[in-house]
N, C-alpha and C positions, 0 to 999 in steps of 0.2 A: 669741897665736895664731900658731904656724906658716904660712910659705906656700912658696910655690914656683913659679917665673917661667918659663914657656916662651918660647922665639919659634919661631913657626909661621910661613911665607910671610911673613916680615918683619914681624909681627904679635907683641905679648904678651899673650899668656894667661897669666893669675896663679891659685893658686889658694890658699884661704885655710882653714885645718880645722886636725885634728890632724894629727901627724906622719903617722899609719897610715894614716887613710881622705886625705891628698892625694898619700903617695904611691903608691897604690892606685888614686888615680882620673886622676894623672898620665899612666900609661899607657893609658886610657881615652879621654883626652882627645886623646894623640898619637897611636891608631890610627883616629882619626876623618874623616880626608880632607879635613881644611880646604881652602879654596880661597884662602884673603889676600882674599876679597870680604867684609867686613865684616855689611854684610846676612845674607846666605847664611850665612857662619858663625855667627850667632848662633843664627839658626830652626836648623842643625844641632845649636848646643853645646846647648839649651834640648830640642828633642827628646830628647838624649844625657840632659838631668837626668830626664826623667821615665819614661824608657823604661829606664833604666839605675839611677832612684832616687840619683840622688849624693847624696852630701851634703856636698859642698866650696860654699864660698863661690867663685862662678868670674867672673872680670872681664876681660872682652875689652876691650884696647885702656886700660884705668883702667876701664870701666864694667859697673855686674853684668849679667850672663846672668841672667835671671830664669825661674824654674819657671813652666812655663802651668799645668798642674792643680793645683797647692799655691795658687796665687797666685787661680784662677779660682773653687776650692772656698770658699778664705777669705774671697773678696770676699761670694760669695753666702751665706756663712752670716752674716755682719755687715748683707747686704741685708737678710736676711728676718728678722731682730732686729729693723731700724731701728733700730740702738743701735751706741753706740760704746766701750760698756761689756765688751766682752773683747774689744777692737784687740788683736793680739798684737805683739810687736816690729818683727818682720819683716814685717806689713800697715800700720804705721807709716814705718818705710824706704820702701815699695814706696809708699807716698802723697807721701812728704817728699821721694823721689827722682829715682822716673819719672812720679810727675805733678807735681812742682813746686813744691809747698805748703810755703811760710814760715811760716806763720802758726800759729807755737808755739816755744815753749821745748825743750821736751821732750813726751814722751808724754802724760804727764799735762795739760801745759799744753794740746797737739793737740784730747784727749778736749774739755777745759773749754771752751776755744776757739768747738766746734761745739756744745755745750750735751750733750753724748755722744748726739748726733744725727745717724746715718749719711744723713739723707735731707739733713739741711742740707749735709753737706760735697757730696754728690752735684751738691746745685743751684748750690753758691755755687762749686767750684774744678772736681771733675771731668768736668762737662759745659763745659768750658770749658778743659781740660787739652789739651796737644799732645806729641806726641814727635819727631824729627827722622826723615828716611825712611831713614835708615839705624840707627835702633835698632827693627830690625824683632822682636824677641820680646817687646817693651811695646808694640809697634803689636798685635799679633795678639791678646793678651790684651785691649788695648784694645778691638779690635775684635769679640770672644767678650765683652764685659762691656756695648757697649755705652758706651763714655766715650767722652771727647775730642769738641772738637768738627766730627770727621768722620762720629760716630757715635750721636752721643748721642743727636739726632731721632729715628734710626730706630728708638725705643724707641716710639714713639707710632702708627708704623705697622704694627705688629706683628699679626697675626691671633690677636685674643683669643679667637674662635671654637672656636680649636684645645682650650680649655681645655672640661674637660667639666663635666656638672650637678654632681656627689659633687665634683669639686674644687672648685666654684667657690662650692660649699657649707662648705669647708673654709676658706677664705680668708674667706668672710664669720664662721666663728665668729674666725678668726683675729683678725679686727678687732674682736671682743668683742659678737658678736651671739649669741644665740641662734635658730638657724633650726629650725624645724619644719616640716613639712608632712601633710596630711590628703587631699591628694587629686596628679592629675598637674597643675592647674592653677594653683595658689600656695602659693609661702612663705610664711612667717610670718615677718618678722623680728622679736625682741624684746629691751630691752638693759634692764637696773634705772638709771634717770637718778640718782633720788634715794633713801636707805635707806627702803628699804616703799614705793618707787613706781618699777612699770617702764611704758614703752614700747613698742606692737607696731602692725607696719602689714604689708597683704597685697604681696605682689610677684606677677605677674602671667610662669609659667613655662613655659607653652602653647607657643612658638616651640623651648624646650631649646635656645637659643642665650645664651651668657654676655654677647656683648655687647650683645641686645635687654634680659636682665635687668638688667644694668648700667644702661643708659639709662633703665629701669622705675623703678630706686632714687634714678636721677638728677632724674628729671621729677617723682617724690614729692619730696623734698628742696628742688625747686625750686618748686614748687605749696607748702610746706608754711606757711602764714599764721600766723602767732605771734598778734596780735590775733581770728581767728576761734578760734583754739585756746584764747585764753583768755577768750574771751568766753562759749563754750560749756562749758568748764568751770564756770565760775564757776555757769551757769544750774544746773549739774546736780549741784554740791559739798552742796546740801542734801540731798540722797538718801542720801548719804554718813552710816556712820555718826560719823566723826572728821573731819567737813569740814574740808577746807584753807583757810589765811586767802587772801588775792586776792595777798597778795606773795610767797605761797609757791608759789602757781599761776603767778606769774606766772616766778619763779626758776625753778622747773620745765619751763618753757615753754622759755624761753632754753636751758635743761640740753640741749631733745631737738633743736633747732637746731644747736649746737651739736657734737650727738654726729650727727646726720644729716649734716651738713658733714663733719665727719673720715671717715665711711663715705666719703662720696665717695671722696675725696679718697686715703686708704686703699687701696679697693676697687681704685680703676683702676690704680695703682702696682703695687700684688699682682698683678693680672691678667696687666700686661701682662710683670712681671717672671717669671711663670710659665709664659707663654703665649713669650718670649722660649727662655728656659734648654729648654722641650720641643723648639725649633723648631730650636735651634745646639746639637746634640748634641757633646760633645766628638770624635766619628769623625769628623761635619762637616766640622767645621773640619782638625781634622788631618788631611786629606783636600782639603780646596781649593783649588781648583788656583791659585789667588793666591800660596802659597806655595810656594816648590820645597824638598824636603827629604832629599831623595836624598844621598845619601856612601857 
């Protein structure tokens, strides 16, 4: 790989591609108005990659300039996977580098590592990840995503509200529900726990507020008695024409425990990670006046 080395106000900017596109983006980069403030230079070089589309590898000072929209698109389509099963290279780097994570070989080993579990890595290293206050275009991306820990809580305070009835109807089939509804008053929710036996319980949608229905799903799940469920099956399996043995009632029982839990748990993550991404519109942020971005 070709590069090529500026110094700018006493500062090196490298930049790393083929011959054509760095010396193409060379002068790109030199009619940019650096200032030698490290900070400041970066939110400039980082606006320059997305506003300009580069595509040089660019390192201020020894360290990368990271893209905010490449890097903020990536993260979120990996969130809403919750999978860690198409990481790409370069969301690999950007975890191994500007959030700190040792903990791998290589790619491969990264993926096996978390179990290719984007929600494990989230809880175990990038809610808990830092950047230094001078690599401010990993703070800002940090800070649109929601990591580190100057940022990460404020995922839990987010106004779920914002999220509407049809989305928030989306996200639950997302989590492997089937929803229906027959009037303005309840959902249906219904899932197949076991082959030839599903699952359905009403949610209660009168208020049209996502976080009253949340709580609705919450308070069933938490209400939901495994020993009355199975005791009242069992009274009513003779009515059945292929009654269930009492262990398979009972297997079944645990099944919808089990699949009620992960709803939760599911549910409120999607909410809130959707009710976040409406609220910090990329204009936002590139707009806030936390950053200065003038040159």
């Amino acid at each position: 790989m070709n590069n090529i080395r500026l110094e700018i106000k006493d500062k090196y900017i490298t930049l790393y591609g083929s011959n054509a596109i760095i010396q193409k983006e060379k002068a790109i980069i030199e009619n940019l108005g650096l200032t030698g403030d490290e900070y400041k230079d970066r939110l400039i070089i980082q606006k320059c990659i997305d506003d300009k589309k580069l595509k040089s590898d660019i390192l201020y000072c020894g360290n990368t300039v990271y893209p905010f929209s490449k890097i903020v698109k990536a993260y979120r389509k990996l969130q809403k996977s919750d999978s860690l099963e198409n990481l790409t290279k370069e969301m690999y780097n950007f975890f191994t580098n500007a959030c700190g994570d040792i903990a791998h070989y290589d790619i491969g080993g990264f993926k096996a590592y978390y179990n290719y579990n984007f929600r494990q890595l989230e809880s175990e290293i990038l809610q808990n990840c830092w950047t230094p206050s001078w690599h401010s275009d990993v703070d800002r991306i940090f800070k649109e995503l929601k990591i580190d820990r100057d940022y990460f809580h404020e995922r839990e305070l987010v106004n779920i509200d914002s999220i509407s009835l049809n989305k928030l109807k989306n996200i639950i089939e997302d989590c492997g529900w089937k929803v229906t509804s027959n009037n303005d008053i309840f959902l249906k929710l219904e899932r197949n726990i076991t082959y030839g036996n599903s699952f359905s319980f009403d949610v209660n949608i009168s208020s049209n507020k996502a976080s009253n229905i949340i709580n609705e799903i919450q308070n069933y799940t938490n209400s939901f008695d495994k020993n009355e469920y199975v005791e009242q099956a069992v009274k009513n399996r003779n009515d059945m024409e292929n009654p269930p043995t009492i262990k398979e009632i009972v297997v079944f029982t645990d099944n919808i425990g089990s699949m009620l839990n992960k709803l939760n748990t599911d549910l409120i993550y999607k909410a809130r990670i959707e009710a976040q991404e409406k609220h910090d519109t990329l204009d936002e942020i590139i707009n806030n006046d936390d950053y200065d971005y003038d040159y």
